[in-house]
DRENTORKOL-3810 file (N, C-alpha, C; in nm, 4 decimals):
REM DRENTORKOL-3810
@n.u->-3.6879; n.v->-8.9878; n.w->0.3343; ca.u->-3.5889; ca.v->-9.0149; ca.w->0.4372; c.u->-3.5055; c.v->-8.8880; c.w->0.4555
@n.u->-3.5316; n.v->-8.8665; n.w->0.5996; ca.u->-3.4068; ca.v->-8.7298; ca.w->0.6130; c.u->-3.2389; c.v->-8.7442; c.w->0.6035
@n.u->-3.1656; n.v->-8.6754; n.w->0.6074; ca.u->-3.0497; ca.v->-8.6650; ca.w->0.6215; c.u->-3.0161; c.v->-8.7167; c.w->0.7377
@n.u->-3.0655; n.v->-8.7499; n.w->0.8334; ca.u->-2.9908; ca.v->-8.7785; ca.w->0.9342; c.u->-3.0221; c.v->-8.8989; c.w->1.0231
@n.u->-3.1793; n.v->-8.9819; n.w->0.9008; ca.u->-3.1339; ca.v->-9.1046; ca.w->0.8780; c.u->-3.0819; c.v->-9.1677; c.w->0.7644
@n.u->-3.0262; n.v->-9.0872; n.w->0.6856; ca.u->-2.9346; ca.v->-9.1503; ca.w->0.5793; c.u->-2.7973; c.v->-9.1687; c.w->0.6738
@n.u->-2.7616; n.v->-9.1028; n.w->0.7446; ca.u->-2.6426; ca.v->-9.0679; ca.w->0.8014; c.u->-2.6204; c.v->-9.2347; c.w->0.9355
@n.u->-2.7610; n.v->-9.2016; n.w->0.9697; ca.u->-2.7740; ca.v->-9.3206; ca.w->1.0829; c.u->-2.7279; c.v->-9.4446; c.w->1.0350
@n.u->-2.8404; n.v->-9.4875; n.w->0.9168; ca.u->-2.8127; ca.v->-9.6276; ca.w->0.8467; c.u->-2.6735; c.v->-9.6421; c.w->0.7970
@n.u->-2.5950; n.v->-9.5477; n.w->0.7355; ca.u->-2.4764; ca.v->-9.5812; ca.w->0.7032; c.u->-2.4088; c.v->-9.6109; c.w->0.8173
@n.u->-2.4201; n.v->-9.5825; n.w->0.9025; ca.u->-2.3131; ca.v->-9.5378; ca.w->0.9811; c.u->-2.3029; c.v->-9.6562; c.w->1.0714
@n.u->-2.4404; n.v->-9.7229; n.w->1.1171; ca.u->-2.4991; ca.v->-9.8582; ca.w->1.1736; c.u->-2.4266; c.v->-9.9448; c.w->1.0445
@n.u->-2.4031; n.v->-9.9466; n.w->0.9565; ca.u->-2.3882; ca.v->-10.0281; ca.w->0.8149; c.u->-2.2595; c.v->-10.0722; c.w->0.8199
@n.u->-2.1944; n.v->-9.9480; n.w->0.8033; ca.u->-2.0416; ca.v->-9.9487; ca.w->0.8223; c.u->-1.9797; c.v->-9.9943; c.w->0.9343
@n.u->-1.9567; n.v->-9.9335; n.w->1.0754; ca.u->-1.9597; ca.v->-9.9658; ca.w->1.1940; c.u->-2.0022; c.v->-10.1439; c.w->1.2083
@n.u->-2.0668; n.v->-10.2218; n.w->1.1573; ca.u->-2.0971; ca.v->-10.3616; ca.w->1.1770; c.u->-2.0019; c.v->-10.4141; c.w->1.0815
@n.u->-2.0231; n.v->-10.3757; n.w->0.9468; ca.u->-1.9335; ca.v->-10.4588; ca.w->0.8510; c.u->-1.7405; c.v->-10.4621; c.w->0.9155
@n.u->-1.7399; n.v->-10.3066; n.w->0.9789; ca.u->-1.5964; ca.v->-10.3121; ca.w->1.0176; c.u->-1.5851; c.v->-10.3900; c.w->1.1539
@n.u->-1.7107; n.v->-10.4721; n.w->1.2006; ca.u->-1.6907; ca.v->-10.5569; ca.w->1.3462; c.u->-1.6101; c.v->-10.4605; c.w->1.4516
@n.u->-1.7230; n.v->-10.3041; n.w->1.4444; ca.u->-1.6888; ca.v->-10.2333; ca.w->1.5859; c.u->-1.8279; c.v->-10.2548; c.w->1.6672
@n.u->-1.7880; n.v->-10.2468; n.w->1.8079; ca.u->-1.9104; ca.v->-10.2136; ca.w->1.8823; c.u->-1.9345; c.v->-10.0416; c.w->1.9061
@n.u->-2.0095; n.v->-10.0009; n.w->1.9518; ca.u->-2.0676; ca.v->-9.8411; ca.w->1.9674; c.u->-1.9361; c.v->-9.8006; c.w->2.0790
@n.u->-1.9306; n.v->-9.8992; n.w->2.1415; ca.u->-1.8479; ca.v->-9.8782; ca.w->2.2778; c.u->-1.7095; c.v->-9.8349; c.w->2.2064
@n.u->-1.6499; n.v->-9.9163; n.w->2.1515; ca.u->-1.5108; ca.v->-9.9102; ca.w->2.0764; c.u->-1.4884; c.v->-9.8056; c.w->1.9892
@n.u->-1.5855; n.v->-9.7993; n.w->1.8997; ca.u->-1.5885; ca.v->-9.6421; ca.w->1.7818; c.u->-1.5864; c.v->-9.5643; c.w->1.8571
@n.u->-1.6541; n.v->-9.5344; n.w->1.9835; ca.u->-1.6687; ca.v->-9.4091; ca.w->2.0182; c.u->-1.5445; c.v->-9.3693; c.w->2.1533
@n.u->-1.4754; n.v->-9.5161; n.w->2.2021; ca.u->-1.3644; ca.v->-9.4999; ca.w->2.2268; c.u->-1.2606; c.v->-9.4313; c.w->2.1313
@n.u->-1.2126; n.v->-9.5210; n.w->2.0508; ca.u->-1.1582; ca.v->-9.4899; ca.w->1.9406; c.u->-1.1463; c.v->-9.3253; c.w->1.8480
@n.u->-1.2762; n.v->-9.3109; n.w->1.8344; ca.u->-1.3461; ca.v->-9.1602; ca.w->1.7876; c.u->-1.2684; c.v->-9.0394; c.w->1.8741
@n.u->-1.3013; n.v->-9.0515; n.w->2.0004; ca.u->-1.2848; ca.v->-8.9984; ca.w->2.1115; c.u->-1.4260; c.v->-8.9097; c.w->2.1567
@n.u->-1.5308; n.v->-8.9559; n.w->2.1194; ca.u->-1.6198; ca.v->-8.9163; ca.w->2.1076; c.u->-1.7386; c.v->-9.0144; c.w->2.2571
@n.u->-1.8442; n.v->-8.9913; n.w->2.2749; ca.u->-1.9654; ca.v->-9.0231; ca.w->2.3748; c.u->-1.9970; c.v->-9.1684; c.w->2.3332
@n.u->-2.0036; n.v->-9.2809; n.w->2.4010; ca.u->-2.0798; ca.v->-9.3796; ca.w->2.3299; c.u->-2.2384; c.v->-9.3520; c.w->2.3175
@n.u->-2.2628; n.v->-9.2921; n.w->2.4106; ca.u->-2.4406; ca.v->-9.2606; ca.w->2.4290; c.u->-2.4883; c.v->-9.1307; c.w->2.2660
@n.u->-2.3198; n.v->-9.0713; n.w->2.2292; ca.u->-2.3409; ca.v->-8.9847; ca.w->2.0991; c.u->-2.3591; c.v->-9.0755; c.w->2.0153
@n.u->-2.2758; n.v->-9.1909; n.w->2.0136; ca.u->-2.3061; ca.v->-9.2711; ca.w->1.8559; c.u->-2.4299; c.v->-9.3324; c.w->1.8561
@n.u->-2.4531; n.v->-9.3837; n.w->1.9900; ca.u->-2.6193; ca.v->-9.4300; ca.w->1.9652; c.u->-2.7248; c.v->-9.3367; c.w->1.9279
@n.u->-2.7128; n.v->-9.2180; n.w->1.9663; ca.u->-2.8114; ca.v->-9.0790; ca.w->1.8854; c.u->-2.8107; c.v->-9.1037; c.w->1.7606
@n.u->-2.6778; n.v->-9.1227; n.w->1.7166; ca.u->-2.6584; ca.v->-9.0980; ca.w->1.5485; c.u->-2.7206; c.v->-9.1900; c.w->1.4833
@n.u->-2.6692; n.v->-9.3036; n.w->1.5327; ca.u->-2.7417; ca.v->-9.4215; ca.w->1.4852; c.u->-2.9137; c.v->-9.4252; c.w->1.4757
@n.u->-2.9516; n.v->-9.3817; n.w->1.6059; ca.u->-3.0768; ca.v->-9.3446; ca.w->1.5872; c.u->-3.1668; c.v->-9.2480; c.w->1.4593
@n.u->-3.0730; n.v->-9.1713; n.w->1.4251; ca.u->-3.1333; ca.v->-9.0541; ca.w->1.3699; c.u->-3.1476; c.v->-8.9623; c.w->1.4691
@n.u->-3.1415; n.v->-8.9730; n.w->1.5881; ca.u->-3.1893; ca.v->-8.8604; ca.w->1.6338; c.u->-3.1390; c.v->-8.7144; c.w->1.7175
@n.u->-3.0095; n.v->-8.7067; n.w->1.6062; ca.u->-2.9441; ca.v->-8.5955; ca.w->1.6709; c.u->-2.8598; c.v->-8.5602; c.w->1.5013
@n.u->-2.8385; n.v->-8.4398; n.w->1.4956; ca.u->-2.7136; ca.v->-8.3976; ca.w->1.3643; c.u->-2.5602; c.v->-8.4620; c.w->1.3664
@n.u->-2.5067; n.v->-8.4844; n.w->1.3231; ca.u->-2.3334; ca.v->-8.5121; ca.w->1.3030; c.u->-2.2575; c.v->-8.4190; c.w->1.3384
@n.u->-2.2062; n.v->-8.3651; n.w->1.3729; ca.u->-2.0891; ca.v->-8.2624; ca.w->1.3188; c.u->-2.0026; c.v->-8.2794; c.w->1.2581
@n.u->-1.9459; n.v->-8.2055; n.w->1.1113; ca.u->-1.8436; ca.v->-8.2512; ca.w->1.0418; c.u->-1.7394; c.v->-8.3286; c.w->1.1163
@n.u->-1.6929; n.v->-8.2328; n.w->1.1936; ca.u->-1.5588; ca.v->-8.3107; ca.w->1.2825; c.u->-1.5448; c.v->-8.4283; c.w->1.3783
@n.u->-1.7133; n.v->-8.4416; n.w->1.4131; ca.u->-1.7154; ca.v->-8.5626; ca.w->1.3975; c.u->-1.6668; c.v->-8.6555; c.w->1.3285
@n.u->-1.8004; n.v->-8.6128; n.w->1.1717; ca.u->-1.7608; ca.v->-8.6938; ca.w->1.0911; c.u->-1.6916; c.v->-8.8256; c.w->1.0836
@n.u->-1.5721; n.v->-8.6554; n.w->1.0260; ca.u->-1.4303; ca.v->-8.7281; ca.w->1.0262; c.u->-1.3677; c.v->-8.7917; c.w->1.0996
@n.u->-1.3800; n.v->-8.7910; n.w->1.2123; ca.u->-1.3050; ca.v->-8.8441; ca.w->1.3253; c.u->-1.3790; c.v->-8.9966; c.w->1.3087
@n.u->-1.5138; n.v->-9.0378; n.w->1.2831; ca.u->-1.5677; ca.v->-9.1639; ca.w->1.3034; c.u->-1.5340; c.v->-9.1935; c.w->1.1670
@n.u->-1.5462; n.v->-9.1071; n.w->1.0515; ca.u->-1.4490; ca.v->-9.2022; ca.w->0.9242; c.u->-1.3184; c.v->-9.2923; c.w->0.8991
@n.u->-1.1939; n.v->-9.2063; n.w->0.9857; ca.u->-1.1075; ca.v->-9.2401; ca.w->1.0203; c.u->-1.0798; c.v->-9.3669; c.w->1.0817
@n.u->-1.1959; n.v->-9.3826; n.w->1.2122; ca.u->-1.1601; ca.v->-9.5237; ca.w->1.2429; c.u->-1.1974; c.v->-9.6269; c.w->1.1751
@n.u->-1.3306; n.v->-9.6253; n.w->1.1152; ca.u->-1.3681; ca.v->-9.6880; ca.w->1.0460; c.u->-1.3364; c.v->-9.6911; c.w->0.9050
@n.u->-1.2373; n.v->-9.5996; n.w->0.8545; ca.u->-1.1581; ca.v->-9.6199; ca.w->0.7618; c.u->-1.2493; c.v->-9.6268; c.w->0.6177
@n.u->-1.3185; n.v->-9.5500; n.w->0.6324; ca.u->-1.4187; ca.v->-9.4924; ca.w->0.4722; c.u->-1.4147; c.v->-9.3510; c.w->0.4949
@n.u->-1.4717; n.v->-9.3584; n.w->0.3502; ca.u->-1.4776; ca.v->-9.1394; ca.w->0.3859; c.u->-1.6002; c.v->-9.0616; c.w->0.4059
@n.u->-1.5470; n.v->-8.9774; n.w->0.4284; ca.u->-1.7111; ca.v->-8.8884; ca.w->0.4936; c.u->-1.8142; c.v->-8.9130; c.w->0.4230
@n.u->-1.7745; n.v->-8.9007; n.w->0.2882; ca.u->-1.9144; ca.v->-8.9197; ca.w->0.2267; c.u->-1.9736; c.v->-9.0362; c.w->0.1909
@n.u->-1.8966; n.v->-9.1415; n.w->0.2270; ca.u->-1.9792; ca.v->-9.2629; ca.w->0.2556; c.u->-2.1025; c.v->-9.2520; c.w->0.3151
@n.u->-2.0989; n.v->-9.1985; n.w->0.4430; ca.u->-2.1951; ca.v->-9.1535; ca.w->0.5507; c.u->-2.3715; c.v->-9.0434; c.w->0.4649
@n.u->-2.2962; n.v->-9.0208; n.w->0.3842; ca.u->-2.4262; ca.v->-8.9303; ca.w->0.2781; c.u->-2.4898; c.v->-8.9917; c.w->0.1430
@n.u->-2.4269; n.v->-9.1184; n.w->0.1503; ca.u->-2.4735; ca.v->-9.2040; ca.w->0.0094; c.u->-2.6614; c.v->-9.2562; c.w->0.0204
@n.u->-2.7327; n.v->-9.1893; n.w->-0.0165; ca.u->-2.8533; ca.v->-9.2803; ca.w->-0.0168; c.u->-2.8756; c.v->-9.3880; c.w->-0.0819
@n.u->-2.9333; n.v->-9.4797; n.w->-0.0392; ca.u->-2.9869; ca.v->-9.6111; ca.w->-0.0248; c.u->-3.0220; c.v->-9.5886; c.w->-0.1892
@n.u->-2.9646; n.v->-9.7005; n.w->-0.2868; ca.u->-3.0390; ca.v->-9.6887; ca.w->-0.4266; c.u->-3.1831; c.v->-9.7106; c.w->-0.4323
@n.u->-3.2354; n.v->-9.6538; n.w->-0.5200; ca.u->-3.3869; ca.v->-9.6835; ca.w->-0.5112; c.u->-3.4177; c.v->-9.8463; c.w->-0.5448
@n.u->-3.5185; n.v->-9.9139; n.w->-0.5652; ca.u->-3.5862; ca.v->-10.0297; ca.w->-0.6020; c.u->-3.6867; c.v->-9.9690; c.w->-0.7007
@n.u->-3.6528; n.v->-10.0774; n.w->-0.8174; ca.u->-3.7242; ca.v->-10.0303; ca.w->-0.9296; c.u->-3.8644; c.v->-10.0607; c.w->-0.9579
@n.u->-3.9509; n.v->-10.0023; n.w->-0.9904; ca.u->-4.1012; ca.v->-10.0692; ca.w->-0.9419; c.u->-4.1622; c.v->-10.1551; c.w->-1.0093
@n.u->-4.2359; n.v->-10.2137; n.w->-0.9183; ca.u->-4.2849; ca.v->-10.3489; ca.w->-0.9457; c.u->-4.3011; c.v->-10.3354; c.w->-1.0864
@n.u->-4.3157; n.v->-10.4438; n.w->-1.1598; ca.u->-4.4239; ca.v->-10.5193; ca.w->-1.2932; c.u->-4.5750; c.v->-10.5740; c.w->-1.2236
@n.u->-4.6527; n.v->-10.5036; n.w->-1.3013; ca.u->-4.8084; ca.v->-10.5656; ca.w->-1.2988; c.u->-4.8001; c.v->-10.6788; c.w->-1.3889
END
């Protein structure tokens, strides 16, 4: 998984648990709504100052956004 769908899934993760829509964060942000859907996608980079600016509303910290997914431990035969 790249970086920038680690970045996506959190960010889709967070953004729901805090009951925002794309529309509102990116009001809020002051940022593109059509940018947060990239992000979400994976398919564009962050910019720090972003980031921060979408941490803020959503009220976690940047590096929330960089936490990978714990692994799953493998099966038993």
């Amino acid at each position: 998984m790249d970086w920038r769908q680690v970045v996506a899934n959190n960010l889709r993760r967070i953004r729901r648990e805090r009951g925002f829509s794309q529309e509102t964060l990116a009001t809020d942000a002051g940022v593109n709504r059509t940018y947060i859907s990239k992000l979400e996608k994976g398919s564009t980079w962050v910019g720090l100052e972003v980031l921060v600016k979408i941490s803020k509303v959503l009220q976690a910290e940047p590096a929330d956004f960089l936490q990978r997914p714990a692994r799953k431990p493998p099966k038993k035969a």
